[in-house]
C-alpha positions in Angstrom: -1.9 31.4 32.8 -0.1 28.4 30.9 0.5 25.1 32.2 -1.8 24.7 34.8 -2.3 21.4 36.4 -6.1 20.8 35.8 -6.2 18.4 38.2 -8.7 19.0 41.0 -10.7 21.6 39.2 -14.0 21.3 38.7 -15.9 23.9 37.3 -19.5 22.9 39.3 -22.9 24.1 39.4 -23.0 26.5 42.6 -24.9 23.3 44.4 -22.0 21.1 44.5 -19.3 21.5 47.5 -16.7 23.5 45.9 -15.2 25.2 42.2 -11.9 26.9 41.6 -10.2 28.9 41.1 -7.2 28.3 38.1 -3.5 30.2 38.2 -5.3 37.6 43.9 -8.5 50.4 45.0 -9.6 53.9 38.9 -8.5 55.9 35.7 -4.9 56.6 34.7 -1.5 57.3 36.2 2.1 58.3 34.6 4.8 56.0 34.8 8.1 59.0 34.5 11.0 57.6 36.6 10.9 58.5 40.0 7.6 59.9 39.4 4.6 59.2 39.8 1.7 61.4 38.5 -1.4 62.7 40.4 -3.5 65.4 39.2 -0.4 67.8 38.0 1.4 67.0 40.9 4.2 64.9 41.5 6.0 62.7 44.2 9.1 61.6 44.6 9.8 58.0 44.5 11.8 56.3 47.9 13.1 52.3 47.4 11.9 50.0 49.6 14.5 47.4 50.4 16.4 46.6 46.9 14.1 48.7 44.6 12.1 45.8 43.9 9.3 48.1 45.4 8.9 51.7 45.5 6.9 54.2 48.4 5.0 56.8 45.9 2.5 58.4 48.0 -1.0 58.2 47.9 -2.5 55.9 45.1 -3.4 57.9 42.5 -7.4 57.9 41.0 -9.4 56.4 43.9 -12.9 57.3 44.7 -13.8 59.7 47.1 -14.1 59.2 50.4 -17.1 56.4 51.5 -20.7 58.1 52.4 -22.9 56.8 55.4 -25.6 55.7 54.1 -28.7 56.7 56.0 -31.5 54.2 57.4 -33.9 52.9 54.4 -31.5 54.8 51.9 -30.9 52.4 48.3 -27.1 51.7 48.3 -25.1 51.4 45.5 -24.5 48.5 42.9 -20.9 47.7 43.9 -19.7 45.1 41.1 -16.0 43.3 41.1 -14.3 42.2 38.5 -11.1 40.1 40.1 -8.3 38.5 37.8 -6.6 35.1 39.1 -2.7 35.2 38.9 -2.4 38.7 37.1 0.2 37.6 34.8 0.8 38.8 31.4 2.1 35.9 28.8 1.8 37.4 25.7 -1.4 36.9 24.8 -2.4 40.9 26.0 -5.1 40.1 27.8 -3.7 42.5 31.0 -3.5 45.5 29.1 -7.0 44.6 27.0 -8.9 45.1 30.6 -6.8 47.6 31.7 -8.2 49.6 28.6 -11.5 48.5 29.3 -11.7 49.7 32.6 -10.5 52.9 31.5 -13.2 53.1 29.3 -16.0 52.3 31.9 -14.8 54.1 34.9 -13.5 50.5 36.6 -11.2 49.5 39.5 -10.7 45.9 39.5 -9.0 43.7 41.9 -5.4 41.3 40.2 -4.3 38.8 42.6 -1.1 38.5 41.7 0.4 34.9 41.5 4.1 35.6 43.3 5.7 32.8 40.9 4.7 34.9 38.4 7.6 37.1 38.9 10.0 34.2 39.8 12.2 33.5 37.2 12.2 29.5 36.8 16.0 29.9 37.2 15.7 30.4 40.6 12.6 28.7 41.5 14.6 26.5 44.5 13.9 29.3 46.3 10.3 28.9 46.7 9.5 26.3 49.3 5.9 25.4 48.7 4.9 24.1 52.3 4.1 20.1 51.8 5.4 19.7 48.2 9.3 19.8 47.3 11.5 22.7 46.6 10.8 24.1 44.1 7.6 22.5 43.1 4.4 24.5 41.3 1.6 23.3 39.9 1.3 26.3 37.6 4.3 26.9 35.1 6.6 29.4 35.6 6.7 32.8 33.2 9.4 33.1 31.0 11.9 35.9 31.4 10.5 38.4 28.9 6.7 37.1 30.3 7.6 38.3 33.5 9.0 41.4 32.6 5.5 41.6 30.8 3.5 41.0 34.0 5.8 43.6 35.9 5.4 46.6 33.7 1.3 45.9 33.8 1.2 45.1 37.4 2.7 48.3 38.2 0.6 50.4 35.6 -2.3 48.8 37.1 -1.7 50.1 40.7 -1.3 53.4 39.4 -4.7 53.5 37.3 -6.2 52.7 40.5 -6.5 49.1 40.5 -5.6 46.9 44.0 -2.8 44.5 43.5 -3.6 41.3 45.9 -2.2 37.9 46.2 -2.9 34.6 44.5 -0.1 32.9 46.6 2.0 30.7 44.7 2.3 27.2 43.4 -1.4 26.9 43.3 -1.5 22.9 45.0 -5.2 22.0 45.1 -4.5 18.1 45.0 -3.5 15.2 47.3 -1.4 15.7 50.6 0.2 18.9 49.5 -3.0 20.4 49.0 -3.6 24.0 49.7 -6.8 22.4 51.5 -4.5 20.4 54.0 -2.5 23.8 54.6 -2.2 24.7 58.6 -2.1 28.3 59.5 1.7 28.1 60.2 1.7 27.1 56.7 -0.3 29.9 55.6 1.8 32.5 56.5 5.0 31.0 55.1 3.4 30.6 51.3 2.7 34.4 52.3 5.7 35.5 53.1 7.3 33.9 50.1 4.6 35.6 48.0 6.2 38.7 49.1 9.4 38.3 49.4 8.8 37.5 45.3 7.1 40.3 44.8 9.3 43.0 46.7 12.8 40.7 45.3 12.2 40.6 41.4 14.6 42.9 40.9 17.5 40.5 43.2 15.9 37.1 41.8 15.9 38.4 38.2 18.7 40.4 37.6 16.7 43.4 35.2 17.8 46.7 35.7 15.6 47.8 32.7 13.0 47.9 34.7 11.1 50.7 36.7 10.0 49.3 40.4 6.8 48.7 41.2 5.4 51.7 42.8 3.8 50.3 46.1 4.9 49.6 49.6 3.2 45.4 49.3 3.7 45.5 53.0 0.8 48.1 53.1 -0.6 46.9 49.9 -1.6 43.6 50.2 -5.0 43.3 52.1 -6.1 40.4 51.0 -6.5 37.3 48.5 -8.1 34.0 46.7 -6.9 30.8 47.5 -5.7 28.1 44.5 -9.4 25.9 43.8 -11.5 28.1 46.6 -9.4 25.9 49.0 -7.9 26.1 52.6 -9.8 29.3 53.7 -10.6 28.1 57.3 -7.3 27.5 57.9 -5.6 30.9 56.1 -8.3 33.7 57.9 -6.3 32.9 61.7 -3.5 34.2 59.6 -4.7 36.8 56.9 -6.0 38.1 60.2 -2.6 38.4 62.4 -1.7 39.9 58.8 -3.6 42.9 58.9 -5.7 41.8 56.1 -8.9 43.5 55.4 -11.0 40.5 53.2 -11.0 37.1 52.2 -12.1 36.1 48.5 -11.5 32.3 48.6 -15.0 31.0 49.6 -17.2 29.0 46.9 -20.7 29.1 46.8 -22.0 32.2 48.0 -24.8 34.1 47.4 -26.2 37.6 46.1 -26.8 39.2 49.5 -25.1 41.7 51.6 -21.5 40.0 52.5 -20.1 39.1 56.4 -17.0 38.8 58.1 -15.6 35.6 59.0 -13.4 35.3 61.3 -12.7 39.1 61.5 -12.0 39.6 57.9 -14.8 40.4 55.1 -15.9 37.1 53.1 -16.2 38.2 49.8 -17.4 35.2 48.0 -17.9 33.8 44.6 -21.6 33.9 44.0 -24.5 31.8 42.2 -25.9 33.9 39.6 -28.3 32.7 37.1 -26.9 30.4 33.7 -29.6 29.1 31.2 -30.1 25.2 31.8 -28.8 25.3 35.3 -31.9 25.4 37.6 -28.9 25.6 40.6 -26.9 28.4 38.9 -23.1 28.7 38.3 -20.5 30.1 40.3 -19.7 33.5 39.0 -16.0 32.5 38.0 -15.1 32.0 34.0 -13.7 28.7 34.5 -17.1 27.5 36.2 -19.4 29.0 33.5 -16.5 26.4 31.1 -17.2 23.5 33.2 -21.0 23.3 32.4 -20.1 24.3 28.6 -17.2 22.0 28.0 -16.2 19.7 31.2 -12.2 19.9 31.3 -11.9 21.0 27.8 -10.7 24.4 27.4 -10.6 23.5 23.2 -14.7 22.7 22.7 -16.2 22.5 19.4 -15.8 26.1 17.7 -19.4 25.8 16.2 -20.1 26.3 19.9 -19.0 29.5 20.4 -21.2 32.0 19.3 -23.1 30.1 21.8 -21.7 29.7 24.3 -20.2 33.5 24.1 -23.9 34.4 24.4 -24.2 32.0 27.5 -21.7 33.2 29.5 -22.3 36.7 28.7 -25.8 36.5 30.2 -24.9 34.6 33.1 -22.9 37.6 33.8 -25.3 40.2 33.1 -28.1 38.2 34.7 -26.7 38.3 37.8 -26.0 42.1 37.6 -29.4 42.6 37.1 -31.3 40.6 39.6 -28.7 42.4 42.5 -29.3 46.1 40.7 -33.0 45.7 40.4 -33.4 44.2 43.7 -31.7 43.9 46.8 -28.4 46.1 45.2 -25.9 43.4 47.2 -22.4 43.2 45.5 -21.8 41.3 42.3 -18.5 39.6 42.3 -16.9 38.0 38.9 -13.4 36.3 39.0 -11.8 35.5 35.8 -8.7 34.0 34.6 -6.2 35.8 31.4 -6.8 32.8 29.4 -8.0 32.5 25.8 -10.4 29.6 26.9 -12.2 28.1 24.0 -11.6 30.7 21.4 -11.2 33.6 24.4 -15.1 33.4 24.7 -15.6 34.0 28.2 -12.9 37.4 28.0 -15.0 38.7 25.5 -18.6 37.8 27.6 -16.4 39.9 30.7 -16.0 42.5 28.4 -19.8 42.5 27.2 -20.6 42.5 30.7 -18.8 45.3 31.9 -19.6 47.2 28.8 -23.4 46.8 29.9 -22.8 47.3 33.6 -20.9 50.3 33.0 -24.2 51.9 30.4 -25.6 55.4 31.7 -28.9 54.0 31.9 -28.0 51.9 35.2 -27.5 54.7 37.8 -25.5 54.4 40.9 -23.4 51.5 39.8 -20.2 51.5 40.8 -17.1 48.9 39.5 -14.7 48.7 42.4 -11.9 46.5 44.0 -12.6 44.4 47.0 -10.0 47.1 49.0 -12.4 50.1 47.5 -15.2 47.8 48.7 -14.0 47.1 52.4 -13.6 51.0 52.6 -17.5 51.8 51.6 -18.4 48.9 54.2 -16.2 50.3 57.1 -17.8 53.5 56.7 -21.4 52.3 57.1 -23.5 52.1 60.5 -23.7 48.6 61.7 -27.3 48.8 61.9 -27.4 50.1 58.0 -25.8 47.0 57.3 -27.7 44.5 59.1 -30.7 46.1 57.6 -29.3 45.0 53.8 -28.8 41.9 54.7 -32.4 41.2 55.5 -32.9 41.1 52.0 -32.4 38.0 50.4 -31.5 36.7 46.9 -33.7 38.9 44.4 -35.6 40.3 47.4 -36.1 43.8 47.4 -34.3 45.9 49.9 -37.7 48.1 51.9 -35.1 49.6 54.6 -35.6 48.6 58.6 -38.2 46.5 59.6 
């Protein structure tokens, strides 16, 4: 989104300690008033608290219901593409994907910055634990930006896609660190994130507006932390939360994910990128770092190749997990136009490949849609997929 603090981010080569994260289950859905379309049929809409929020029923265009898989059977190629802070600024980068997924048969995971539908008018109201009232290190949308990011978030949720959290004020420097965050702490920057969320229509005043058609109560099953930061700290209380997943941890690789702490770790992974022996986390912003440091404005002679780069980062990491040992491909990105909007064209390429009839049994899903397929399986099925390591073929039980 716009004015970002950079500070603190470092785009790293997946052998350093730690890269950020800058600013968290599908087809189509009608947005009539009151309404919400599934399949010819039609529910009626019931406000949640001042209509900020809406229950709707069941979300529309989800996959069916998760198959066992059976002992020594290939799984599927899960792949997720998440969005950091979800917000729409003009630049129509929310709707672009949105479109794209359409087109390819995606779900997709936004983690929804709560700021984001804060108007900067009122922004005393947020009380960023450890920093002062008010306080963000992310800028605040305009009025007609977050009037922008409302209308997409909520045709997003109806298309199928999962609406998570991104928190707030996105601190990943000095004492008010997200890093130095206790768990008490935690769950106030949560609660906030709702109350945002499920208050627009109080804090802003539109009436133009339809609400957004989701209990978040119910909705919100998980998130990724500002900079990758402060997860050991945030599981205790994702956890007393109900949450489902965690999506803040840096560093990880292609095999079959864990839970930590009682929550599924779904973390950025290394994936192959051309010079880098190590690899690159699997984050725009990182693949940026090792192009152009902190400069989001490189050289524009550098684009074509850099384009290129990232694009086969991306689908070089698809197809060492497809060919091999099938574990789940995650890919965070950022609505940013990043030198010259590169890196949302090299998503696009990427999903555009992924999504090819050629690669069978590939499936582009959210992290909720994920934790559902997981849940399903027999531990034993699981333990047997993660025996096989990075670009290790999967041979069933030993």
């Amino acid at each position: 989104m716009r004015n970002f603090s950079r500070r603190g981010i470092f785009g790293l080569g997946i052998g350093a300690a730690a890269a950020l994260s800058v600013a968290g289950c599908s087809g189509s859905g009608s947005s009539a008033s009151g309404k919400v379309g599934t399949n010819g049929k039609t529910a009626k809409s019931k406000p949640i608290g001042d209509g900020s929020t809406a229950y709707t029923g069941k979300q529309p265009n989800q996959p069916p219901a998760p198959e066992k898989l059976k002992p020594g059977q290939k799984p599927p190629q899960f792949v997720v593409f998440s969005w950091d802070g979800a917000g729409e600024v003009g630049n129509g980068l929310f709707p672009r994907f949105r479109k794209i997924a359409r087109d390819h048969n995606a779900s997709m995971t936004f983690f929804l910055s709560g700021l984001y539908l804060l108007p900067e008018s009122k922004k005393r109201l947020y009380r960023p634990p450890n920093n002062p009232v008010g306080a963000s290190a992310i800028g605040y949308l305009t009025d007609d930006h977050v009037k922008e990011t409302l209308k997409n978030v909520r045709a997003a949720w109806l298309e199928g896609h999962e609406i998570g959290t991104h928190f707030n004020g996105h601190f990943c420097d000095g004492t008010g660190s997200v890093e130095h965050w206790t768990p008490a702490q935690w769950d106030s920057e949560i609660e906030q994130a709702m109350d945002f969320v499920t208050k627009w229509r109080t804090n802003t005043g539109f009436t133009d507006l339809e609400p957004l058609p989701f209990d978040y109560s119910k909705e919100l099953v998980g998130g990724r932390t500002p900079c990758l930061k402060g997860q050991e700290n945030l599981l205790p209380t994702a956890r007393k939360r109900g949450w489902r997943y965690d999506a803040s941890s840096p560093g990880g690789l292609q095999v079959w994910p864990t839970k930590k702490q009682g929550l599924w770790d779904f973390p950025l992974q290394s994936i192959p990128f051309a010079g880098l022996s190590s690899g690159v986390l699997s984050m725009d912003f990182n693949i940026l770092y090792n192009q152009s440091q902190n400069s989001t404005k490189g050289p524009p002679a550098n684009y074509p190749r850099w384009r290129k780069q990232a694009t086969d980062a991306y689908i070089a990491g698809f197809q060492r997990a497809y060919e091999t040992n099938r574990a789940p491909l995650f890919i965070g990105n950022h609505f940013e136009q990043w030198n010259g909007g590169i890196y949302m064209d090299a998503v696009e390429e990427a999903i555009k490949h992924i999504g090819d009839e050629k690669h069978k049994d590939v499936r582009m899903v959210s992290f909720r849609q994920l934790c559902d397929w997981l849940d399903a399986q027999d531990p034993q099925v699981l333990a047997d997929l993660r025996r096989a390591g990075v670009g290790q073929q999967f041979t069933g039980r030993g």
